[in-house]
C-alpha positions as CSV (number, residue, x, y, z in Angstrom):
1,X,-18.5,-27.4,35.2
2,X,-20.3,-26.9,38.6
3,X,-21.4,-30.5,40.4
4,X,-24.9,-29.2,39.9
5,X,-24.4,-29.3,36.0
6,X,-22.5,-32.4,35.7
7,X,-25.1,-34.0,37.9
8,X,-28.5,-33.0,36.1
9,X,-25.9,-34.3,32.4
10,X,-25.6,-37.6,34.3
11,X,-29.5,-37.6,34.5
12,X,-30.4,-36.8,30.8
13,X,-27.8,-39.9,29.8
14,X,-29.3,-42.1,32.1
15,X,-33.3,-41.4,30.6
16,X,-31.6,-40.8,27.3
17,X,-30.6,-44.9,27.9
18,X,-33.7,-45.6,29.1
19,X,-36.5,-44.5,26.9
20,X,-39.7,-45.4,27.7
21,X,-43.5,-44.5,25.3
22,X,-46.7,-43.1,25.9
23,X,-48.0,-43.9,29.6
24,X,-45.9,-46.7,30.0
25,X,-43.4,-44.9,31.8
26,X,-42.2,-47.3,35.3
27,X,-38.5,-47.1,34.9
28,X,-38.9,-43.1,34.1
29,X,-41.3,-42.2,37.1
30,X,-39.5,-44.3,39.6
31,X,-36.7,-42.4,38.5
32,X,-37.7,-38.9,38.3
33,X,-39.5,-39.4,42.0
34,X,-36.4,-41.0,43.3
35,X,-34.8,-37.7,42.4
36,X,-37.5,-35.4,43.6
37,X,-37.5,-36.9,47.0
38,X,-33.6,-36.6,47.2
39,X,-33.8,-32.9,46.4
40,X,-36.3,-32.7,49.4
41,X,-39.4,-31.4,48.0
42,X,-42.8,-30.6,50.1
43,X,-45.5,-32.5,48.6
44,X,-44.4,-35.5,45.7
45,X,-47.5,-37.2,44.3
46,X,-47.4,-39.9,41.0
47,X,-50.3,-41.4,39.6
48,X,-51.9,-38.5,38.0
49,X,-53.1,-38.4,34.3
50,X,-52.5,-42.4,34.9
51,X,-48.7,-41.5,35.6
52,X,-47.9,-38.5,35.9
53,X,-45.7,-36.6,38.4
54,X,-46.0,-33.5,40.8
55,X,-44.4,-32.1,42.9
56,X,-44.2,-29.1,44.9
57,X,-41.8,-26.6,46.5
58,X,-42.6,-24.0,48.9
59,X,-40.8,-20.4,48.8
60,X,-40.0,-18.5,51.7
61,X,-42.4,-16.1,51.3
62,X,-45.9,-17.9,51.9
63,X,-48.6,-17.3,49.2
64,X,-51.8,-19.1,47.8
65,X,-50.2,-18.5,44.5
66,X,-48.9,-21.2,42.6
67,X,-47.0,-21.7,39.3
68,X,-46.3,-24.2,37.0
69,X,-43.5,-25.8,35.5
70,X,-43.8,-28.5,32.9
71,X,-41.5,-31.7,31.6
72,X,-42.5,-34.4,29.2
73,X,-41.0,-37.8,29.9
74,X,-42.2,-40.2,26.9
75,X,-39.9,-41.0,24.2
76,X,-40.5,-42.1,20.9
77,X,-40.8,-45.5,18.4
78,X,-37.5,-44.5,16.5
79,X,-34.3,-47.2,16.3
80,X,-31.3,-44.9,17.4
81,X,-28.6,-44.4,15.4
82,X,-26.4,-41.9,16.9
83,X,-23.8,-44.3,18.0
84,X,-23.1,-42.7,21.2
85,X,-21.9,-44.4,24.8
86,X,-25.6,-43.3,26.3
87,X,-27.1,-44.5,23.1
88,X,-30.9,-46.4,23.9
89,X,-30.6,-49.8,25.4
90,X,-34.1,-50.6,24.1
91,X,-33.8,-51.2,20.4
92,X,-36.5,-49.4,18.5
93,X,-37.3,-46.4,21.2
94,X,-35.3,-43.2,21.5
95,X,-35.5,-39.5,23.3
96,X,-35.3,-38.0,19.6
97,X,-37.3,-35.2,20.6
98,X,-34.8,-33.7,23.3
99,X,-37.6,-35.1,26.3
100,X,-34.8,-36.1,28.4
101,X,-33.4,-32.5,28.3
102,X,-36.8,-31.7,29.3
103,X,-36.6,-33.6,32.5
104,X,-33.2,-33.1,33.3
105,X,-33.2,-29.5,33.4
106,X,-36.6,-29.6,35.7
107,X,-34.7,-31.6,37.6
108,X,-32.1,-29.3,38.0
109,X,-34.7,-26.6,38.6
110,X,-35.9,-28.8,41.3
111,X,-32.8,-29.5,42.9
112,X,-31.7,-26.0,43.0
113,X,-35.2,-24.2,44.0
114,X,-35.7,-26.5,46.9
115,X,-32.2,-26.0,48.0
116,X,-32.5,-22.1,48.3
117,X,-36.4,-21.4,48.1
118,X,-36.0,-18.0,46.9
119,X,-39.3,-17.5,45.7
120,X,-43.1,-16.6,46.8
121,X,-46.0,-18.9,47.0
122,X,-45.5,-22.1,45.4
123,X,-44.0,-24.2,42.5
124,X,-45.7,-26.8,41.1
125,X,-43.2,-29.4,38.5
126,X,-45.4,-31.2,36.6
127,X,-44.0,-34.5,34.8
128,X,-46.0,-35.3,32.2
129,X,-46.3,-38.4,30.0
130,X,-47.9,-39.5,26.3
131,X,-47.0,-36.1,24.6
132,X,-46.5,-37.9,21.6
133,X,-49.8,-38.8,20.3
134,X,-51.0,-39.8,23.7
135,X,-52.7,-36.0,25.1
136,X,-51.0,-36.7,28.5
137,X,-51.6,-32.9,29.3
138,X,-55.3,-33.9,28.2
139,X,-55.2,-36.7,31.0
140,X,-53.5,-35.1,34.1
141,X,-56.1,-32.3,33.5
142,X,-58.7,-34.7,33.5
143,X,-57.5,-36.2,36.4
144,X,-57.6,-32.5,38.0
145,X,-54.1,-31.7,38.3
146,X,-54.8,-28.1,38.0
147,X,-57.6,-27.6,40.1
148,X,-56.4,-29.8,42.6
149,X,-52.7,-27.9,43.2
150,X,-53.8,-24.9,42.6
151,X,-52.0,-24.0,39.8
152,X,-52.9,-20.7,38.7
153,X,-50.6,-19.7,35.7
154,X,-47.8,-22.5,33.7
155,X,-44.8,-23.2,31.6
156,X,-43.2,-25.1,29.6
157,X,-39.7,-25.8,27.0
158,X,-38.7,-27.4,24.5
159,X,-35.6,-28.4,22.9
160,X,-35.3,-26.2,19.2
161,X,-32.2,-27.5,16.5
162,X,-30.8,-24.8,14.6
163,X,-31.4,-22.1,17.4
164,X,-27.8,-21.2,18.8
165,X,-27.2,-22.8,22.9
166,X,-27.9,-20.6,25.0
167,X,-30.6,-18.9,23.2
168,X,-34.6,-18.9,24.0
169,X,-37.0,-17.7,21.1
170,X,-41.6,-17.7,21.8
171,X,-43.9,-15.4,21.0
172,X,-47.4,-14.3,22.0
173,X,-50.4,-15.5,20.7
174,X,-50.2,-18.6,18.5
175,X,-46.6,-20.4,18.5
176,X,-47.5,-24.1,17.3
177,X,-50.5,-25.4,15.4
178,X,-52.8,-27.8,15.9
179,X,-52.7,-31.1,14.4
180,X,-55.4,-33.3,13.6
181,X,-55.7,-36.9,11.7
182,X,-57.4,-37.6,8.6
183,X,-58.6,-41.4,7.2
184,X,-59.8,-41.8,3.7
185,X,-61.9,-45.2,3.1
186,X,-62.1,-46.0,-0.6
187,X,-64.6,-48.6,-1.6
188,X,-65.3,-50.1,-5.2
189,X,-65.0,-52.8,-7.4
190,X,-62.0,-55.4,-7.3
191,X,-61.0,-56.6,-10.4
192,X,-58.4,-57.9,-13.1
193,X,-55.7,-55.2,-14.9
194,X,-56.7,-56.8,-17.6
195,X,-60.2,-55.8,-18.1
196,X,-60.2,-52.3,-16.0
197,X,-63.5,-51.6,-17.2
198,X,-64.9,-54.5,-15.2
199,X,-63.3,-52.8,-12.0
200,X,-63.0,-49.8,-10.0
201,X,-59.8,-48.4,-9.8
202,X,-59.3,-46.9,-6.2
203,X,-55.5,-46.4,-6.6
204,X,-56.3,-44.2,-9.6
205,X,-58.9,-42.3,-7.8
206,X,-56.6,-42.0,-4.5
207,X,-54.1,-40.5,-6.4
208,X,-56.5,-38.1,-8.0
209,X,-57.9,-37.3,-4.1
210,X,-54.3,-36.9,-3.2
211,X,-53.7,-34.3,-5.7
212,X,-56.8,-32.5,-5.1
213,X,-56.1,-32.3,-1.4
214,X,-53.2,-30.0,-2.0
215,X,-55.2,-27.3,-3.6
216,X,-57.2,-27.1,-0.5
217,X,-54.5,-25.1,1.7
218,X,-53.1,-23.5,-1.6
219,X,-56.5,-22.3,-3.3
220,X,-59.6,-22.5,-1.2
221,X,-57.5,-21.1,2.0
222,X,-56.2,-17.4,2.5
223,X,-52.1,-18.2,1.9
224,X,-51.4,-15.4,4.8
225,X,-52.5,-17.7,7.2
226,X,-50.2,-20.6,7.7
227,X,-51.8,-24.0,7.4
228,X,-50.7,-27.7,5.6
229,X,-52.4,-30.9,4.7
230,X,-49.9,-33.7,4.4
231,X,-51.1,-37.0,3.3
232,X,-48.1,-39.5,4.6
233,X,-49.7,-43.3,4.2
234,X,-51.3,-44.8,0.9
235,X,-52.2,-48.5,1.3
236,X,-53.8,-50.4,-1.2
237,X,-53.3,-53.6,-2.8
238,X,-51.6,-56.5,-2.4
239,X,-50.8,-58.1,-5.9
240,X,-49.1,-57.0,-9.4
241,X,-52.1,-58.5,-10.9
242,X,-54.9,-57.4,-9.3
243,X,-57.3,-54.1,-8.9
244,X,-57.6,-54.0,-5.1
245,X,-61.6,-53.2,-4.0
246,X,-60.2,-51.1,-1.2
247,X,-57.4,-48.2,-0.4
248,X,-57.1,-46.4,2.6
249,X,-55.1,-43.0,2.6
250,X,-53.8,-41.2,5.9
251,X,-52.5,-37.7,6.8
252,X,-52.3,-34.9,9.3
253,X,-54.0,-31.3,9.1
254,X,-52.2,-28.4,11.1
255,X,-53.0,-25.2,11.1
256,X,-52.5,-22.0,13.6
257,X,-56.0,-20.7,14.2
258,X,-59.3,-22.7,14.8
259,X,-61.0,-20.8,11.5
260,X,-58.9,-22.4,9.2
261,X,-58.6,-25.2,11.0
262,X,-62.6,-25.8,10.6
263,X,-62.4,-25.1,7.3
264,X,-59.8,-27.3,5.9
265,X,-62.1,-30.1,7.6
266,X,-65.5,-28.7,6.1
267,X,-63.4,-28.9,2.5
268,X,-62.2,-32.0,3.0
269,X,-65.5,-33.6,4.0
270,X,-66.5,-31.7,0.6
271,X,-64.1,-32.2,-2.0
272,X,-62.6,-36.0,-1.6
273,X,-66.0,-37.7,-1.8
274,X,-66.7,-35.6,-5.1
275,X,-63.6,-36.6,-6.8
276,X,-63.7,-40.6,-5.4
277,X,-67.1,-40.2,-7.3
278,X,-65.6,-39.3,-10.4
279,X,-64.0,-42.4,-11.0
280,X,-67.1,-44.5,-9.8
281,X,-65.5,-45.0,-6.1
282,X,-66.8,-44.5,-2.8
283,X,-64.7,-42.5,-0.7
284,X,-65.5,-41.8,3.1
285,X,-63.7,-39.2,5.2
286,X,-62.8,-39.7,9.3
287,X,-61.6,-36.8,10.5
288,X,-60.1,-37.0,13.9
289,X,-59.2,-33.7,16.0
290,X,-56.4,-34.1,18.5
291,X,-53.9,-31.6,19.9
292,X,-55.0,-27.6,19.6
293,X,-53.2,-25.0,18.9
294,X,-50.1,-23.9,21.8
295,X,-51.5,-20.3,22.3
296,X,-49.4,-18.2,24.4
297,X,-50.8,-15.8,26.8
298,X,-49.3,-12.1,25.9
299,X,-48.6,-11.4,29.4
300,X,-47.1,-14.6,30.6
301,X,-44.6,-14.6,27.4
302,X,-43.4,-11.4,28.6
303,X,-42.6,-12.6,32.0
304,X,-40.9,-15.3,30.3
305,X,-39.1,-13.2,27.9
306,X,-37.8,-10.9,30.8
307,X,-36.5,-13.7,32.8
308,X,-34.5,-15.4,29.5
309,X,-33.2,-12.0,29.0
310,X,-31.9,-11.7,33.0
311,X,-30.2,-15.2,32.1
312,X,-28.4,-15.1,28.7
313,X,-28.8,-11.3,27.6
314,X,-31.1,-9.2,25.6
315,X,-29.6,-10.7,22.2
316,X,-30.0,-14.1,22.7
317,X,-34.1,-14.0,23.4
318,X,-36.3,-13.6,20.2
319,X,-39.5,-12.3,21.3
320,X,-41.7,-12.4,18.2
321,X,-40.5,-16.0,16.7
322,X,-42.3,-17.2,14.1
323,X,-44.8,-20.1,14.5
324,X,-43.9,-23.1,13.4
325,X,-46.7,-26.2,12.1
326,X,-45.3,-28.9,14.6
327,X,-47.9,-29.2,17.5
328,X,-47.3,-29.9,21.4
329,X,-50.1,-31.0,23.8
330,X,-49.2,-28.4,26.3
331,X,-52.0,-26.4,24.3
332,X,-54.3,-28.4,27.1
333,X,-53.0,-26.8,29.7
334,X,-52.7,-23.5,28.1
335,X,-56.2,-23.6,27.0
336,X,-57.6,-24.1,30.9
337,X,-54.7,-21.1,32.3
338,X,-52.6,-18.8,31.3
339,X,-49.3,-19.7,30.7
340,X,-46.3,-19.5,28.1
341,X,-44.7,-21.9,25.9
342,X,-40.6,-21.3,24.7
343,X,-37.9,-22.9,22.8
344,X,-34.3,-23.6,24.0
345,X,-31.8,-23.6,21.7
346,X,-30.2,-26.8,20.6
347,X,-27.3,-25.8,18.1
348,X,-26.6,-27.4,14.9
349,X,-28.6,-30.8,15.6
350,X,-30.2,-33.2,13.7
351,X,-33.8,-32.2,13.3
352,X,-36.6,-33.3,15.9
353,X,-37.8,-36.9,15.4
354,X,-34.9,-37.7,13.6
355,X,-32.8,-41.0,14.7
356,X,-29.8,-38.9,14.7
357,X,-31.2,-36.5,17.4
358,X,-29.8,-36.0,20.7
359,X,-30.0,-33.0,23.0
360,X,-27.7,-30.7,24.2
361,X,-25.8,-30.9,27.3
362,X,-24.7,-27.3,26.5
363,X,-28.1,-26.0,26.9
364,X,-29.1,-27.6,30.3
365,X,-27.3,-24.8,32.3
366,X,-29.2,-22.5,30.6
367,X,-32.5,-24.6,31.3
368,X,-31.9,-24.6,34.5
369,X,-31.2,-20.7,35.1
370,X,-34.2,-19.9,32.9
371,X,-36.8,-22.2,35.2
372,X,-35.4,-20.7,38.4
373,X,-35.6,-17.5,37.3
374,X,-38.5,-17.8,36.0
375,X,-40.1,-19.1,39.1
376,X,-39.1,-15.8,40.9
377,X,-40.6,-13.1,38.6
378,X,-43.7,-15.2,37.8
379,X,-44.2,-16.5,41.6
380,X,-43.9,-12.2,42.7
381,X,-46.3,-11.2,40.2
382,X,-50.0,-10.4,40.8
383,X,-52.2,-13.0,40.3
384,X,-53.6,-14.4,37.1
385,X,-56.9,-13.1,36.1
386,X,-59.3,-15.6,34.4
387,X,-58.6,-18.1,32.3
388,X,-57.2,-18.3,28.3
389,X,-58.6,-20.8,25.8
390,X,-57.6,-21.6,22.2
């Protein structure tokens, strides 16, 4: 194992360790800049998107263009249970969703890219916070990160369990969904189980709404196109012996193109109030948009695609992966420029979000190639034209 390598593991234990959430992130940022200055970048600037990181690298050839390269650094409300020496020192927050990877092997990118500068124009590494709930792409844009670097076309990766190391699967078009929140208010009459006709029973008519909102993605939606409604929190009462006046149910709408995703909101703003009114309950919908769909720009995947193949082979790149109904807030920045989103593999891990998750070392080596090589075909191609939204 090179120094380079063994260096950039040492990294993703130490964050792995030392996982902070959302946009509270000192310990993180301080870290990550410490290491951007060593590696002598051009231009290193924190605070953006509340705290953010860029930095940028100039290539030996000098160009107006300049290219982006993404990292998330928030970790996630999870207690650890891997067991492992590097395990998190912070009980109840862990990296479970391969973020330190993320970093490390931008960091390696970093290291290497401003070592040897053997690229045109510019490279902008972007260190973004809050993915996980908190639209941190949302607020460094906001804050003008693109505009104000430049930053014509970008990229990003992400950890993938069950894909072989070494191995890098997108697609073009539509590769994650967007994912928005639902709230279900029920309102009605409190009362005693033992005279239920005095009362309104709002845990029988959630459970009747919760029912009906299945049939919306599997009847009043064309099955072809991929979409799910998952109601995942039901909270109402407090007592064996009493009807509660209240319930609240909770939940999550993804879908992979806007249509669908405006009409599983439209039916749901439809259908639960009819059924609440069935059983004599009010019911009132909130319906809360949040991340969009990730929609990869066709040419931009296939610079992408051709630099994974130049790094681990034609057989180990899957072009045409299929979409998957998790979402990422990198849609932002892909719906304000043209860019490409891609999965690393992470061998036979735990799943995603899962206490028992922990990245691969394996795969930072091929992180690292991947960015730098990616930085040379992307930074000596012709310019972007326009812009891509979802």
């Amino acid at each position: 194992m090179t120094e380079d390598i063994e260096r950039a593991i040492g990294w993703r234990r130490h964050l792995h360790a030392h996982p902070e959430i959302l946009y509270d992130l000192p310990d993180t940022t301080r870290f990550i800049a410490e290491r951007l200055a060593e590696a002598g970048v051009d231009v290193l600037e924190t605070g953006i998107g509340r705290c953010g990181i860029v930095a940028l690298i100039h290539g030996r050839s000098p160009s107006d263009r300049v290219v982006g390269l993404r990292a998330d650094m928030d970790a996630l409300p999870i207690h650890e249970q891997t067991g492992l020496s590097y395990a998190s020192r912070t009980p109840g927050r862990m990296h479970a969703c391969g973020h330190d990877g993320h970093m490390a092997m931008l960091l390696g990118a970093a290291w290497r890219l401003a070592a040897t500068r053997a690229f045109s124009g510019t490279i902008a590494l972007v260190f973004q916070p809050a993915e996980e709930g908190g639209a941190g792409a949302k607020a460094m844009i906001d804050d003008g990160v693109l505009d104000r670097f430049g930053i014509a076309e970008i990229y990003g990766l992400h950890a993938m369990p069950a894909l072989p190391i070494g191995h890098f699967a997108t697609r073009p078009g539509a590769l994650m969904a967007s994912s928005d929140l639902i709230a279900i208010d029920l309102d009605g009459r409190g009362g005693h189980p033992g005279a239920p006709h005095l009362a309104d029973d709002v845990v029988l008519a959630g459970a009747a709404i919760v029912q009906a909102v299945q049939r919306i993605t599997s009847r009043t939606r064309d099955p072809i196109e991929p979409a799910v409604v998952s109601l995942t929190c039901f909270q109402a009462g407090e007592r064996e012996n009493v009807m509660p006046a209240k319930a609240t149910i909770r939940g999550t709408v993804r879908a992979l193109n806007e249509a669908a995703r405006q009409g599983i909101e439209l039916e749901l703003r439809r259908m639960v109030p009819q059924v609440a009114a069935g059983f004599g309950v009010e019911a009132t919908v909130s319906y809360r948009r949040e991340y969009p769909v990730t929609i990869n720009d066709p040419e931009k995947v296939s610079l992408a695609v051709g630099a994974a193949r130049s790094v681990v082979g034609d057989q180990a790149v899957d072009s045409s992966a299929r979409p998957i109904l998790a979402s990422e807030d990198f849609a932002y920045f892909l719906a304000e420029r043209p860019g490409a989103f891609a999965f690393i593999g992470n061998g036979p891990s735990s799943p995603l979000h899962a206490p028992t998750f922990d990245f691969a070392d394996a795969a930072i080596p091929f992180g690292i190639d991947f960015l730098c090589r990616l930085t040379e075909v992307a930074t000596a191609a012709s310019p972007a034209n326009g812009r891509t939204s979802s």
